[in-house]
N, C-alpha and C positions, 0 to 999 in steps of 0.2 A: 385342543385349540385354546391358545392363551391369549387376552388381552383385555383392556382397561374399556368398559363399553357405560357411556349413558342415552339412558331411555327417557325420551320427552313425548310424553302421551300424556291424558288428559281426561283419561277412565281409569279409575285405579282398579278396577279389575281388570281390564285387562291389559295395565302396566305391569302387574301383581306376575301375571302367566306369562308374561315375554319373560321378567326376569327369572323366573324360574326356569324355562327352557335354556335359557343365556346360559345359566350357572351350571344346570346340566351337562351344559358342551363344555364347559371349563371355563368359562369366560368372569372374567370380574368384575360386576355391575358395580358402576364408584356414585353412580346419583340417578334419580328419577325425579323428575321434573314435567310439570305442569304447562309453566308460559316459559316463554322466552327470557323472563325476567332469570328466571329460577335455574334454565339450562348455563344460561352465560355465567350465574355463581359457580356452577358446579366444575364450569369446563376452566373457570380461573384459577379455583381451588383443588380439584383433583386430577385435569390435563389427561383426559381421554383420550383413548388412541382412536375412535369412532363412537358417532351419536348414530341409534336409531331413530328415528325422527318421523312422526306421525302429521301429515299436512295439515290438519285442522286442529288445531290448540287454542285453550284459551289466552285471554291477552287482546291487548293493541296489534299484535305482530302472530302472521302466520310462520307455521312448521319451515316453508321455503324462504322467508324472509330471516327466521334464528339459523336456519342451516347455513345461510349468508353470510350472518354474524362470525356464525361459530370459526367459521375457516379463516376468514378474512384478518378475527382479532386473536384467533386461538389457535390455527390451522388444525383444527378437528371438524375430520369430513364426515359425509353421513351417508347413512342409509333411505332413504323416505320409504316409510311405509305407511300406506291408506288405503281406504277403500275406492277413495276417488281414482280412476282411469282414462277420466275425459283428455281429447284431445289439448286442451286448455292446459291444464293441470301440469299433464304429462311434460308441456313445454317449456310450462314456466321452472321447474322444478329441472328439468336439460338444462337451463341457462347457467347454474348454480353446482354443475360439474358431478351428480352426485356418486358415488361410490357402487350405489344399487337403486333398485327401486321394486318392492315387491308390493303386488294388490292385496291384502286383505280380502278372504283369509288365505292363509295361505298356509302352506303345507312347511314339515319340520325340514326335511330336507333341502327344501328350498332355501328353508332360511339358514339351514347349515352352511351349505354353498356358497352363499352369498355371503356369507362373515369370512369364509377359509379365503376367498379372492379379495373381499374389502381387505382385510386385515394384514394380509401380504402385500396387497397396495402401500395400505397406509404405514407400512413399516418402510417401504420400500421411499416413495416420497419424505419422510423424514430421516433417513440415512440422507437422500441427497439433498435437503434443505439442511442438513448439518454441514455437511461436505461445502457447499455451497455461502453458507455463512463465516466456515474457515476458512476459505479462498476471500471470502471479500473484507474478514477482517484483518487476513495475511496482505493484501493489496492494500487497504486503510491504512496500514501500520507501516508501510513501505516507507521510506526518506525518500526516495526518489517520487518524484510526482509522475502518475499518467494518468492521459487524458484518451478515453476512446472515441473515436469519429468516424460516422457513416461514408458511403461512398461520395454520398455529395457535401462533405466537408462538415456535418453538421455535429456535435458533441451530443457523444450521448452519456458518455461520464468521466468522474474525474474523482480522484482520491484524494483525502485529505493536505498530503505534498501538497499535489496539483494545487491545491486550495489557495494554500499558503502561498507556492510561489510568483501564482495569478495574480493574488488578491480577486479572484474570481469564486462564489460560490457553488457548488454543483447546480442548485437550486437557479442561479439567477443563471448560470452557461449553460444550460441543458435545452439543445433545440438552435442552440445559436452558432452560427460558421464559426471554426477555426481561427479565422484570422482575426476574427472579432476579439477573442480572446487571446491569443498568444501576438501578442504586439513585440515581435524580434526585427533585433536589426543587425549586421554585421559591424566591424570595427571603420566600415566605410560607412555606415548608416544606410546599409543597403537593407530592405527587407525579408524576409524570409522567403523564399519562393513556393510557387503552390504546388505543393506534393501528393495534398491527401486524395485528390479524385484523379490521377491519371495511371493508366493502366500499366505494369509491367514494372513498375517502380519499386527497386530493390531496397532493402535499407540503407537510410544515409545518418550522417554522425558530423555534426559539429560542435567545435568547442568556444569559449567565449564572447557569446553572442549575449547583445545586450538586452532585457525582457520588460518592458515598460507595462507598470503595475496604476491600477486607476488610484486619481489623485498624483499623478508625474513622477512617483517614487521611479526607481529602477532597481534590477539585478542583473547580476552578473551567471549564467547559467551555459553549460553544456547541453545539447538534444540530441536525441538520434527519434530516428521517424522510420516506422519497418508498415509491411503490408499486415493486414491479418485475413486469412484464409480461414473456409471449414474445410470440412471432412472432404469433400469431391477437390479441394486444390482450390477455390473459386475465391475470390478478394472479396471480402464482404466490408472492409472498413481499414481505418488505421488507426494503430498506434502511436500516440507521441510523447519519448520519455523523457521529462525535468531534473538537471542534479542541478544543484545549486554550483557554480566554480569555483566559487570561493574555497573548499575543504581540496577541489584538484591542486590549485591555484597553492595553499599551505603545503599541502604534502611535498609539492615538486619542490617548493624553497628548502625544507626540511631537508629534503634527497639533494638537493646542490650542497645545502651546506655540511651536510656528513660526507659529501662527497671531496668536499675543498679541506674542509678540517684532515681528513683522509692523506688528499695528496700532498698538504703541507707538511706534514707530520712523518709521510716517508719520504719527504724529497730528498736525493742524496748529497745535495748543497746545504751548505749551511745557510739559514734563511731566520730572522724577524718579523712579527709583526707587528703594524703602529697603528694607532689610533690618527682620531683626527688632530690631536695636541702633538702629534709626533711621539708619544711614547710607546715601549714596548709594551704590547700586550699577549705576545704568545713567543715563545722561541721552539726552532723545531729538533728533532734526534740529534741531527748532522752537529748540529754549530754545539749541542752540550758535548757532545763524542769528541768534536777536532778541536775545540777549545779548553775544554777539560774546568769550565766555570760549571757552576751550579744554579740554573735558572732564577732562583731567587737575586741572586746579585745583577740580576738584568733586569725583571719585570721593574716597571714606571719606571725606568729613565729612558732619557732621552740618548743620541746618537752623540750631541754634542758632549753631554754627561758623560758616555764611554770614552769620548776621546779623550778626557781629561781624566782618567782613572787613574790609580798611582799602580795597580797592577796591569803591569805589561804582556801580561794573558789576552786584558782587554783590551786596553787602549792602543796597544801596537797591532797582537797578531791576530786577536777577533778584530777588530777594524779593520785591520787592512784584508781581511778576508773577504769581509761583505763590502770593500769597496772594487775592490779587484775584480768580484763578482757581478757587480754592477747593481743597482736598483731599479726595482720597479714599482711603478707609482699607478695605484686601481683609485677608481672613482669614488669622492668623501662619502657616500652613501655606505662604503663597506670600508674596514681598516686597511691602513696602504702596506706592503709588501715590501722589503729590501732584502735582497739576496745578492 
């Protein structure tokens, strides 16, 4: 039997004879401790996997009251062992979750027992308080913000996204309806509608919607809203997930303009591009192929400029190529097109 055990008792004889049984079993006594004061050094600096824990100790603070400590600030659970049995006792020391609880005196086996199941416990609860910690620092660290809400709308958390894209703290929206916090509206200033309490409600997904953050700021943000279900199938709550639009909003401009860059570059006409001043700033395959000039003798002039070139490459048969072809004229926001 292996594991990390401190003993808070307050007879050093018979603190003395538990550790020596303890170490018997194989166990490894990391501190023995008096009050409370003494347990809580021990359990900060050597992180016990279990306290034994004797009810009556010296101190300001009874054995029930440090075993309280000890889980709440260290999650090291305990054993209580005493002589006391009264009904009193017994219940205060139930309230405090404990691991065992054996009478004084008690027998070796007993307390053999009782460590082989604590200790499988507490190994067992700290695998999933790890598990558990990674899950919600993998959710912390998310870009996307979510916000979880009970059936009747109400938030029960929210991840640091969320935080940010709120301006809401988990701290001050926890407990407070939904709509309280996510202030959307659509491109008609329509509000969001109310999803998170009605039954049978699939996931939905919109994009663009406007998110008014306290103090009148706004963004701009995508949502999608899903049920969330347990283990029997049943809706216990819902999910609502935050991306910022702004990075959709980028991407899709990037993917147009490699897409235009794209089609101008294989169109099989020959084609310029102009700026707002009218000059060239792109030529494409076609017109270097049929024209047989060198791109450079094009970029920054103008149309007029070509027609007066003293090479008849340009001024005649490139001219009249993209005249014949016609032009087309796109909006000063993007460079104009002739082909």
């Amino acid at each position: 039997m292996k594991g990390k055990l401190l003993i808070v008792e307050d007879e050093p004889i018979v603190a003395l004879d538990l550790k020596q049984e303890l170490e018997s079993l194989g166990c490894e006594v990391v501190g023995v401790a008096e009050s409370a004061d003494e347990a809580l050094a021990v359990a900060e600096l050597m992180h016990p996997d279990l306290a034994l824990m004797d009810v009556r100790i010296v101190g300001s603070m009874d054995g029930i009251q440090t075993a309280r400590l000890l889980r709440s600030a260290y999650q090291v659970p305990a054993i209580f062992l005493t002589s006391y049995s009264d009904d009193t006792t017994i219940a205060r020391a139930a309230r405090e979750m404990p691991y065992g609880y054996l009478t004084k005196p008690f027998q070796s086996r007993e307390l053999k027992a009782s460590l082989q199941v604590a200790l499988t416990k507490a190994q067992d609860d700290a695998s999933e308080r790890a598990a558990h910690q990674e899950i919600s620092a993998t959710v912390s660290g998310m870009r996307e913000g979510l916000v979880m809400v009970t059936l009747d709308g109400a938030v029960q958390f929210m991840n640091a996204s969320a935080e940010a894209l709120t301006g809401w703290s988990l701290e001050r929206a926890r407990g407070r309806y939904l709509k309280d916090i996510l202030n959307l509206s659509d491109e008609r200033n329509r509000p969001m509608p109310t999803l998170t309490g009605r039954a049978g409600v699939s996931e939905v997904e919109e994009f663009g919607w406007t998110l008014g953050q306290p103090g009148g700021s706004t963004v701009l943000v995508d949502f999608s809203v899903a049920p969330l279900v347990d283990q029997a199938g049943q809706r216990t709550g819902t999910v609502v997930t935050l991306r910022n639009a702004g990075e959709r909003l980028r991407s899709q401009a990037v993917e147009e303009t490699l897409d235009d860059g794209h089609s101008f570059d294989t169109a099989p006409m020959a084609m310029v591009q102009l700026d707002n001043e009218g000059r060239i700033v792109r030529v494409n395959k076609a017109l270097l192929l049929e024209s047989g000039v060198e791109a450079e003798c094009l970029l920054g002039r103008s149309l007029t400029g070509l027609s007066m070139d003293p090479d008849p490459r340009i001024a005649k048969q490139l001219m009249h190529k993209l005249l014949q072809q016609g032009g087309t004229s796109v909006t000063t926001a993007r460079p104009r097109v002739l082909n």
